[in-house]
N, C-alpha and C positions, 0 to 999 in steps of 0.2 A: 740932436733934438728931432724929434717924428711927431709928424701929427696927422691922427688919422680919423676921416669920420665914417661911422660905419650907421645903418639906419637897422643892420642886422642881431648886432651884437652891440653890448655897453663897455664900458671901460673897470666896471665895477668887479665880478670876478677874475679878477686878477690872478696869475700863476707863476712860478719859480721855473726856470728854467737855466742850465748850465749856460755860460760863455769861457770863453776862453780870454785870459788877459794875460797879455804879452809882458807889462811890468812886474807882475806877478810871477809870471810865466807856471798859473795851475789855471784849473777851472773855478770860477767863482758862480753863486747863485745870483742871480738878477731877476728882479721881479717885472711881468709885462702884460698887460692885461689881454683878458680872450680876444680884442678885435685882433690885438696882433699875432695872436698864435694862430686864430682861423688864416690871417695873411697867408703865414708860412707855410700853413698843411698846403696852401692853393697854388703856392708861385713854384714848383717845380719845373711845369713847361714851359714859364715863362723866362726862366731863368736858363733854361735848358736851351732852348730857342736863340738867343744872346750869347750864351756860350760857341754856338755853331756858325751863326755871323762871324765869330772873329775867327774861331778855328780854320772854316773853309770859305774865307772869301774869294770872289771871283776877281781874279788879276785883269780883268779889262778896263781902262780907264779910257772914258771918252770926256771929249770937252763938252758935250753938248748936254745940259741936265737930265733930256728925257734917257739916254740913254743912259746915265747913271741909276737914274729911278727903274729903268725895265732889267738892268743888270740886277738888283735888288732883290728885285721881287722872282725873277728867274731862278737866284740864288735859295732865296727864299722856299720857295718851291721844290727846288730840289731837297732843300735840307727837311723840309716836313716829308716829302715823300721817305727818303731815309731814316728819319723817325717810324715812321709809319708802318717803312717793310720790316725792320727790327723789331717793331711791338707784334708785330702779327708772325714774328718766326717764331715758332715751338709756342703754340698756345696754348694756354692750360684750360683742360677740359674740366669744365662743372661738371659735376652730374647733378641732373635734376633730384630735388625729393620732392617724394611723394606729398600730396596735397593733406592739411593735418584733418578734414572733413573722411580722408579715405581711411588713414593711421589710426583714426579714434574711432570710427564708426560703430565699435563695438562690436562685429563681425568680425569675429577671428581669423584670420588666415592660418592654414597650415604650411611649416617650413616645409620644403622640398629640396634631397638633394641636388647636384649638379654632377656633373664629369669634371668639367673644370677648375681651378682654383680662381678665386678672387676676392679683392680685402674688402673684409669688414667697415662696414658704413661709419660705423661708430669708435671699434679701436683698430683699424686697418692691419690687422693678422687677416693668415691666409684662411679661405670660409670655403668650404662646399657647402654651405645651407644656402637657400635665398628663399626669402616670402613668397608664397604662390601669388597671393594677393598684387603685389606692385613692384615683386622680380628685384629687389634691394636682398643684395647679398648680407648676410648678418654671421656672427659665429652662436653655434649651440654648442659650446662645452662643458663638462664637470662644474669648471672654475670661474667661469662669467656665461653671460646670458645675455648677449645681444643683443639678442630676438622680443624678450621680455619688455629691454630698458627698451628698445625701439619702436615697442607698439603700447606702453604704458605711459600717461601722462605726467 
């Protein structure tokens, strides 16, 4: 039994979601309403954080409380720090788009070719075209139109 109050979300859209039941032993459907599934999208790092407590705790035990509590949060600290350099290794670049006041403007740009290859904004094949206008690599061929679907509403 859970109970949860939320001042976000109501209990009223309710949703199906798989569990796993061990007497069973398949997946069954169980019904749970939106406060709890917002719950679940959000407790990743909280749960992730928890998991790192037990995995890498620090082997120092002192009699004295505060040093227990400074071991913690020391520990603590380190384990965000290692979260932290691992989310930030190999980051994935956005590339900005273009603003839709520029794209619609109704001002044509003219495609231009390039030297280089680079993929297509829209179905990421390789492109030597890119807009003059805001430099977004696009494909101009026979068989699709990039360029078209990406400056048309």
């Amino acid at each position: 039994m859970v109970c949860i109050a939320s001042s976000l979300v109501g209990a009223e859209p309710s949703d199906n979601c798989k569990r796993w039941d061990s007497d069973l032993r398949k997946y069954v459907g169980v019904f749970h309403p939106l406060c709890i599934a917002e719950y679940n999208k959000f407790m990743g790092g909280v749960v992730l954080g928890g998991m790192l407590i037990e995995l890498y705790r620090i082997n120092i035990h002192g009699k004295k409380w505060h040093i227990r509590l400074f071991l913690l949060f020391l520990g603590s600290f380190s384990r965000q720090r290692m979260v932290a350099l691992s989310a930030s290794y190999g980051p994935k670049l956005v590339k900005p788009k273009p603003y839709d006041s520029v794209r619609y403007d109704g001002i044509q740009p003219w495609p231009e070719a390039v030297a280089d290859k680079k993929r297509c904004r829209l179905c990421s094949a390789c492109a030597r075209i890119q807009c003059s206008k805001c430099q977004v690599s696009l494909c101009l061929v026979q068989n699709r139109n990039c360029f078209k679907i990406f400056r048309t509403q």
